[in-house]
C-alpha positions in Angstrom: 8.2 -12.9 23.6 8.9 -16.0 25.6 6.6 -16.0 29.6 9.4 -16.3 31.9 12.6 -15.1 29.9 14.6 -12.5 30.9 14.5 -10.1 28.4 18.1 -9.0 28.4 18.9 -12.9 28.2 16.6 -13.3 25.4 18.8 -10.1 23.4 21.6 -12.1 24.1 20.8 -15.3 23.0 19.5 -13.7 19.1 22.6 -11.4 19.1 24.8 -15.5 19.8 22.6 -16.7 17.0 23.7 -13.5 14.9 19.8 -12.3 15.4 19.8 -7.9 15.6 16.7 -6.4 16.4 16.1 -3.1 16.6 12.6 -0.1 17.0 12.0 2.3 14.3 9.9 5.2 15.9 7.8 5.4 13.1 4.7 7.6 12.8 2.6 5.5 10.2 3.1 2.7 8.1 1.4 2.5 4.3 2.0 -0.6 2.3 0.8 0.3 -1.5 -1.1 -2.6 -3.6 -2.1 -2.2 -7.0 -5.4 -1.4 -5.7 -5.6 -0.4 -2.0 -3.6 0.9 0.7 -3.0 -0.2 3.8 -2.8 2.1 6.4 -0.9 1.4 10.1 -1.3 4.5 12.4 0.2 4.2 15.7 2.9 1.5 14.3 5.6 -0.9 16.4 8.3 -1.3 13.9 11.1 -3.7 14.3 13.7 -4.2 12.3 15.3 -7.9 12.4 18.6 -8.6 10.7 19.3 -12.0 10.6 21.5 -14.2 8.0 22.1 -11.2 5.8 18.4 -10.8 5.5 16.0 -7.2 6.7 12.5 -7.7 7.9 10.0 -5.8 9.5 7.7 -6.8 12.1 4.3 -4.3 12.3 1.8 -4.0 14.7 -0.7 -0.8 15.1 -4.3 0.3 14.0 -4.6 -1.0 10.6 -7.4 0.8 8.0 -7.6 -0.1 4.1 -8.6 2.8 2.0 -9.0 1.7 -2.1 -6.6 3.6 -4.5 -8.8 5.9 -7.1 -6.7 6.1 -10.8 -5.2 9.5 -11.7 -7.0 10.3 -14.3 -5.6 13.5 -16.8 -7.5 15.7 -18.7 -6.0 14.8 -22.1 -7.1 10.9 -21.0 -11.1 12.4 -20.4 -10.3 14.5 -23.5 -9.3 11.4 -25.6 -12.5 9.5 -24.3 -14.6 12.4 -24.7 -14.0 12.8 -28.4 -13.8 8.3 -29.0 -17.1 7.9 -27.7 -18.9 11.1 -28.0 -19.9 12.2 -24.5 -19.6 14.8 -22.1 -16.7 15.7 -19.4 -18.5 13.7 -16.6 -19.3 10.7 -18.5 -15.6 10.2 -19.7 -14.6 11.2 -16.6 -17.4 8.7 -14.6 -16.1 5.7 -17.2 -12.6 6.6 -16.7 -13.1 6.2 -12.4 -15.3 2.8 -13.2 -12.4 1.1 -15.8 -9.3 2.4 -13.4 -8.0 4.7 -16.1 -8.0 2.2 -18.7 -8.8 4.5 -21.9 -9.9 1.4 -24.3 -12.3 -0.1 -21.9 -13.6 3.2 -21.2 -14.6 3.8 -24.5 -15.7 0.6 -25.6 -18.3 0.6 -22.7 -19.3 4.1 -23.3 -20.1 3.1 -27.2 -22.5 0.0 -26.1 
């Protein structure tokens, strides 16, 4: 962390200050947004406890992949019979809106 600490003197000094850190052997990492997740493979996990707080510090091989809505068949149904289209359209408007039924039928019925 620090060139030319000892590393054992380091531990001690954080666990003085009331500083615990500790490795989670983890696998992978995913952190879910409303739109994308973020993927760490190969992950360094610490844990840091410090003033009655948890944090996590992460390090790895970090890929983004985008979320795709679930989309049911009584949701294509419902567009299917609002707008007056076929399976894939509803289904292809659905994908394009994020699952939002409204939008996808007002931009089906322009």
């Amino acid at each position: 962390m620090f060139p030319g600490v000892n590393p054992k003197q380091m531990q001690s000094m954080m666990r003085q200050m009331g500083i615990q850190q500790s490795e989670i052997a983890a696998v992978e990492v995913i952190i879910k947004t409303a739109d994308k997740e973020i993927v760490i493979k190969n992950p360094e996990v610490i844990r840091v406890k410090m003033g009655g707080q948890e944090t996590f510090q992460i390090g790895g091989q970090i890929t983004e992949r985008a979320l795709e809505a679930e989309i049911s068949l009584e949701d294509i149904k419902t567009v299917m019979e609002q707008a007056g289209v076929n399976e894939n359209e509803a289904k292809t408007a659905l994908q394009k809106t994020k699952g939002d039924l409204a939008e996808a039928i007002l931009m089906l019925k322009e």
